[in-house]
N, C-alpha and C positions, 0 to 999 in steps of 0.2 A: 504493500500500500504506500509504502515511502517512497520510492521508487517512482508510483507510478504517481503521487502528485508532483514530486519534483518535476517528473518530465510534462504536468500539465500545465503548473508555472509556468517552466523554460518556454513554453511555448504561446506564452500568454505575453510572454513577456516578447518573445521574439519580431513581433509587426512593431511594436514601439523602437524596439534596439536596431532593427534596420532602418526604421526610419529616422533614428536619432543620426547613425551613420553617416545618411544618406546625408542630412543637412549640413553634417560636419564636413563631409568632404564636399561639399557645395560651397558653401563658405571659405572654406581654406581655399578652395581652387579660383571660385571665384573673388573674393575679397583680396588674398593678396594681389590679383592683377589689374583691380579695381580701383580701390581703397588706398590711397598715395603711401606709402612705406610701410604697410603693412605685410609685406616679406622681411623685416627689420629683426622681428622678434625669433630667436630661438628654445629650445628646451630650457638653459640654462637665465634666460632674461624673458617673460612671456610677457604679451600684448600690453597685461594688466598691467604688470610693474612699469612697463612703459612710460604708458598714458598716466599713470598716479605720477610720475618724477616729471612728466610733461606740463602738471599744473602749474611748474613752478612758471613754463612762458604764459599761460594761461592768465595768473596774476600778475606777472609784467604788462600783456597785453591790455588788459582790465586798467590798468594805472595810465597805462600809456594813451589808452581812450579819453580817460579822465580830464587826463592834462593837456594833449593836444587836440580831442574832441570837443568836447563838452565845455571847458572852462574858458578857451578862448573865446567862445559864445558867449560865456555867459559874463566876464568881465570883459569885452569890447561893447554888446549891445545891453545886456540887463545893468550892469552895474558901472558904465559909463566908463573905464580904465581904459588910458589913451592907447592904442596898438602898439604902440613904439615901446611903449613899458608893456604890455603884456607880450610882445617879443622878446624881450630882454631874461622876464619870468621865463617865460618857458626854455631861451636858452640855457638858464643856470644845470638844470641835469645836464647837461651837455657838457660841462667843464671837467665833471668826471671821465669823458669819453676816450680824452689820450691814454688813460691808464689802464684801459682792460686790458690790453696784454702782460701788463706789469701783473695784474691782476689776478689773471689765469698763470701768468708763472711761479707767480708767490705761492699759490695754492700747490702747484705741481711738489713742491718741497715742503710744506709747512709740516709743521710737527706738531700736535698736538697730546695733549695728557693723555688724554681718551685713547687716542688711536683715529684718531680721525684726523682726513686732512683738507677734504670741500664743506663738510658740514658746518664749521666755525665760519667759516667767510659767510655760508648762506643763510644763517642762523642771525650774524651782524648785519649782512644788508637788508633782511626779512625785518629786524626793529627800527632800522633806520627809515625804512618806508613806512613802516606802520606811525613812527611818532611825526615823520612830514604831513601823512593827512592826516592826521588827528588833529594835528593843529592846525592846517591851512584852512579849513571855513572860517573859521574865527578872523587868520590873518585878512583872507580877502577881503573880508569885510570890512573892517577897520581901512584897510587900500581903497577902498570905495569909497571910504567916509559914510558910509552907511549908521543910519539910530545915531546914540550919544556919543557915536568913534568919530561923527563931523567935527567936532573940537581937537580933538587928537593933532598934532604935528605928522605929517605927511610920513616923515621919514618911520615914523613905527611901525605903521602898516606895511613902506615901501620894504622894512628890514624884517619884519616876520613873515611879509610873506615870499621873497628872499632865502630867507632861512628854511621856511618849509619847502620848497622847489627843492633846494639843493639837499633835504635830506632824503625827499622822493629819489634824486637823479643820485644819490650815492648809493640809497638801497638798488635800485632799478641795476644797475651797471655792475653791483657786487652780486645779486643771484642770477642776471642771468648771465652774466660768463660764468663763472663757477658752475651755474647750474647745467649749461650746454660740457661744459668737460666730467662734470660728475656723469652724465650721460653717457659720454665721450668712452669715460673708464669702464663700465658695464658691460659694452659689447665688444666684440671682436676687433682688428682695426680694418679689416674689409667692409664691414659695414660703419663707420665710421661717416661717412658722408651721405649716408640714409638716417641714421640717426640724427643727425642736425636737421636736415631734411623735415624730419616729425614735428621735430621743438620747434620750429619755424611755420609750419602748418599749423601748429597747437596755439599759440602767437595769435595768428590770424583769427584762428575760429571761437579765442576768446575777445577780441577788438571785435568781430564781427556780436556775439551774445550780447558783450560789455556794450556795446552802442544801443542795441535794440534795447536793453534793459533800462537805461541811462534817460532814454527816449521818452520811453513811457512814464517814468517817473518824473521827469521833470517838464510834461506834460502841460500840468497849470505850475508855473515856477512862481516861487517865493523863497525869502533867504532861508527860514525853517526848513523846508526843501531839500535846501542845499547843502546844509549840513548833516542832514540826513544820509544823503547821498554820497559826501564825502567823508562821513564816517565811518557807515557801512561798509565804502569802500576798503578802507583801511581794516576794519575787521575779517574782509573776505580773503585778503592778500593772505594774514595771518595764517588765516585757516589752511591755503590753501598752499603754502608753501611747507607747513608743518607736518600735514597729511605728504604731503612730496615726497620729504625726506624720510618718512619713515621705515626706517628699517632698509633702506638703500643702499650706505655707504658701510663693506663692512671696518669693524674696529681692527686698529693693529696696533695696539699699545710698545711693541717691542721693535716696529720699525724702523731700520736705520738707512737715512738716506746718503747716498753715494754722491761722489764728486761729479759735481758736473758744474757746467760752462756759466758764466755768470749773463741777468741779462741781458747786457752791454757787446757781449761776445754773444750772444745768442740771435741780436738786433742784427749786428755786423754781418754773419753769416746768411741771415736771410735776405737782407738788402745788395748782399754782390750778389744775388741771383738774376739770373740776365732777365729783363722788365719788370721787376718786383716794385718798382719805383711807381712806374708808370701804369702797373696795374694800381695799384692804392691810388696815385691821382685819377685815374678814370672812374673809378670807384666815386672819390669825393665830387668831380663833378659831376656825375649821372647822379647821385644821393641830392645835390645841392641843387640839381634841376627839379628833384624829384621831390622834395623837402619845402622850398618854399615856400609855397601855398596852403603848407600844411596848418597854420593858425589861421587863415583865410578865407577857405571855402565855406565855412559853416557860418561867419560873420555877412560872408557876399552874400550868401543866399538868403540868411534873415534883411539883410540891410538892402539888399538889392532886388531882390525876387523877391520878396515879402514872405518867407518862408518863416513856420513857428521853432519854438526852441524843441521840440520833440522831431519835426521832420529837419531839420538842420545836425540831429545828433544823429537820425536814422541814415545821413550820408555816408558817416561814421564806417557802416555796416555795409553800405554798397562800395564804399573804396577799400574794405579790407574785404570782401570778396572776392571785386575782382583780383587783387591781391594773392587771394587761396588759390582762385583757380590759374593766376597765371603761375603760380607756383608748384602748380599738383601737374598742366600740361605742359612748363619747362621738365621736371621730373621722370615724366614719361619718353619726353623724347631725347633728353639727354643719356637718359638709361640707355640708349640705342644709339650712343657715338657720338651722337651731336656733338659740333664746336661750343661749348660755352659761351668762348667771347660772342661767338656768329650768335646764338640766344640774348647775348647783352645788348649787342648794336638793333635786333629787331622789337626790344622793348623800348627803349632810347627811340624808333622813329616813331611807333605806337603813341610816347608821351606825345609828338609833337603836333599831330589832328586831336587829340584828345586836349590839350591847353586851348588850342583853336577855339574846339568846341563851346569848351569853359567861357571865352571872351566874349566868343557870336551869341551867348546869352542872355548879356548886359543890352546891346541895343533893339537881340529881338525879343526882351521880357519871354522867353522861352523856358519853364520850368523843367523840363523834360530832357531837354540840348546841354543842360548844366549839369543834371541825374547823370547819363550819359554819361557826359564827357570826363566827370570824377570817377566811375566805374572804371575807365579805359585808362586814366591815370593808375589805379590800383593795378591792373591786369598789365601794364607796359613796367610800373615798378616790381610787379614780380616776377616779370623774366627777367628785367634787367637784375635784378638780387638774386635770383635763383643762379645765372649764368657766371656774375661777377664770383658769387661765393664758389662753386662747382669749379669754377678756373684756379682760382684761388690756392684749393687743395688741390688740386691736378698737380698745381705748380709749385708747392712748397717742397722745401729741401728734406731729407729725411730726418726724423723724430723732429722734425717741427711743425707738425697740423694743427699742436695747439696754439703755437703762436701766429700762425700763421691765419686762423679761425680768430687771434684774438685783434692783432694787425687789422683785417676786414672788419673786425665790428669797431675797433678804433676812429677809422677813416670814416665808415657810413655815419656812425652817432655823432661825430665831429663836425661831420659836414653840414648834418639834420640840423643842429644845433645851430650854429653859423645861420645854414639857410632859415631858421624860425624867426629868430633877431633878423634877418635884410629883409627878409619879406612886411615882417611887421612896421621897420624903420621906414620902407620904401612905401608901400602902404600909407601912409601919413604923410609923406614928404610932395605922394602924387595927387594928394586929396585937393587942396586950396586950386589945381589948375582950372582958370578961370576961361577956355577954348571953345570954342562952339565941339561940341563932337556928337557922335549919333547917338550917344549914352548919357545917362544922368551924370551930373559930375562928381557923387558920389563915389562913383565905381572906376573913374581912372587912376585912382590907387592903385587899386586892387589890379586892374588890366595892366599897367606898366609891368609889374611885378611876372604875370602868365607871361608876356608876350619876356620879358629877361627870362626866364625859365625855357622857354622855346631856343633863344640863343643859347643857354649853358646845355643844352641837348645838340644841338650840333656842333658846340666845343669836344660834348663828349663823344660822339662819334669821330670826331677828328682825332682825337687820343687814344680810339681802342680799334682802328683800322687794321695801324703794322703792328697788333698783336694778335690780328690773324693769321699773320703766319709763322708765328712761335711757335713752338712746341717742346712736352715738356721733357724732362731729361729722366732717363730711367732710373727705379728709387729700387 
């Protein structure tokens, strides 16, 4: 009778277990060819631990909405903060930017009590963001002159809120290098540039949530609101970096680290690599083309298009899309040979109808031609970043991927940075032009600015030409 229920089970159970099968290998087969890096993960690293150490770009991306989406909105047109100074705010995370390779080297050696050597760095940049928003509602406000802060002497606001930027832009810079090399350490080193690959999709697809969320709450805006929002924020990052790390990194209390090159001789070695130079400047300019508008587009659109503070953050979400997706169909097709740089130069002409479109906005009040034309900005910025970073590593010297990953995100944040501050200054400097032109005179700020970003697009394709026919040296 034993016998013979077992084998009634087994058999009860067998139309489920083929069909559990059948789904498993439907998914494996079809998901990794689908599913942008999802051939990444092995036995030893699964999907899961992935995407949980991925949260950590997730609340980068989240922060990075915050402060280059939503807040330039909402201190240009809610809270009246002249562009020139909220350019300058939002450059300050940017002054951390030359040090990520310093950053990620430091980390490569550190010694820790524990046995840990990424966790400390991303533990210190995870407080240092959480205490920048925590206290930036408050600063901005006081920056506004906002309630009983209109008495206040200018410089306190201008200096706390100052202070909060640059505590965002130290944590921001310190988890995610760190956080892309603790990645880095997990996998193998052939999969190595599918791994970054992920955290850079993850990036995305939380700028794209982080906006839509952002949108809807600040919906019917008021300062209450906004503080709400910027402090939630700062809760989520916590969370969401904590959950990251756990159980990730393993401990190695007895580790002794060996001689090696200091990073002065490390810099050395990778700069006499033949174009190394001139790939980081084409970098900075296709970033600095790509970057300016970046405090911009949500202020034109409320201020110029009459667009509300909820559909101005939702842009947010349409230019890190097209951003995923030009980064998920560089992926696919560089997986199969493709020249990188040849991917960088055809996102670089992409930006340059896609600014067009931005400008032809202004005189034909076209809401749709502006939608549009910021989508095709995200989707040309992420070939060109998929193609620049993909060369990158192609091209770095052997055991220097990290520096060479840390080099590239040096140059783009640098440049971002830069480009926030000129766009904003330029912005303001084109406003007072007193011309007949087809557009309100509002908005030839703003157009000066698109129409310079179209010129630094054909500086950058003039810079990343004769490094088509480089190629890289066997490692």
């Amino acid at each position: 009778m034993t016998d013979i229920s077992k084998q009634s089970r087994s058999a009860s159970r067998n139309p489920i277990d083929r069909a559990n099968r059948k789904m498993m290998s439907i998914w494996m087969g079809w998901g990794s060819r689908v599913l942008p890096f999802a051939d990444v993960a092995t036995d030893d690293l699964p999907l899961s631990r992935l995407l949980r150490l991925s949260l950590i770009q997730v609340s980068v991306g989240v922060s990075l909405v915050l402060l280059a989406g939503t807040l330039n909105r909402v201190m240009i047109v809610e809270l009246g903060v002249p562009a020139t100074l909220v350019g300058v705010m939002l450059a300050l995370p940017m002054l951390f930017a030359p040090f990520r390779a310093l950053i990620g080297f430091q980390s490569d050696a550190h010694v820790s009590a524990l046995g840990w050597r990424r966790v400390p760095f991303i533990l210190r940049g995870t407080m240092l963001q959480f205490g920048g928003l925590a206290m930036m509602p408050f600063a901005l406000l006081v920056l506004a002159g906002a309630g009983q802060s209109s008495s206040a002497p200018a410089w306190i606001g201008q200096a706390a809120a100052g202070l909060a930027f640059l505590l965002v832009g130290a944590g921001l810079h310190i988890t995610q290098t760190v956080g892309l090399a603790l990645a880095t350490d997990q996998a193998p080193e052939s999969a190595h540039p599918n791994i970054v690959g992920l955290m850079y999709s993850m990036l995305l697809i939380g700028m794209i949530v982080a906006a839509l969320l952002f949108g809807a709450a600040l919906a019917n805006f008021s300062h209450g609101r906004l503080i709400q929002v910027i402090q939630g924020t700062a809760v989520i990052t916590f969370v969401l970096n904590f959950a990251a790390l756990w159980k990730q990194e393993a401990r190695q209390p007895n580790r002794v680290i060996e001689a090696q090159r200091t990073f002065q001789e490390s810099w050395a070695l990778y700069a006499a690599e033949p174009h190394a130079i001139r790939r980081l400047v084409a970098v900075a300019l296709g970033t600095l083309a790509f970057s300016m508008e970046d405090i911009l587009l949500e202020p034109y659109g409320g201020q110029i298009l009459g667009l509300s503070v909820g559909d101005t953050t939702k842009l947010t979400a349409t230019f890190a899309g097209g951003g995923l997706l030009g980064f998920a169909l560089a992926s696919r097709i560089l997986s199969r040979g493709f020249d990188p740089f040849r991917m960088a130069i055809i996102g670089a002409l992409i930006g340059i109808p896609a600014f067009a479109m931005v400008i032809a906005a202004a005189p034909l009040h076209v809401a749709w031609l502006f939608v549009v034309g910021v989508g095709l900005i995200g989707f040309g910025g992420g070939l060109f970043g998929h193609g620049t970073l993909t060369a990158t590593m192609n091209f770095a010297p052997k055991e220097q991927i990290g520096l060479a990953l840390g080099s590239w995100g040096a140059a783009q944040a640098t440049a971002a940075g830069v480009g926030a501050a000129l766009g904003g200054f330029l912005r303001d400097v084109g406003q007072p032009a007193g011309l007949a032109l087809p557009w309100q005179p509002a908005a030839t700020g703003y157009i000066i600015v698109y129409t310079i970003e179209i010129v630094l697009l054909i500086a950058t394709l003039a810079a990343m030409v004769p490094l088509l026919r480089a190629r890289p040296t066997s490692r």
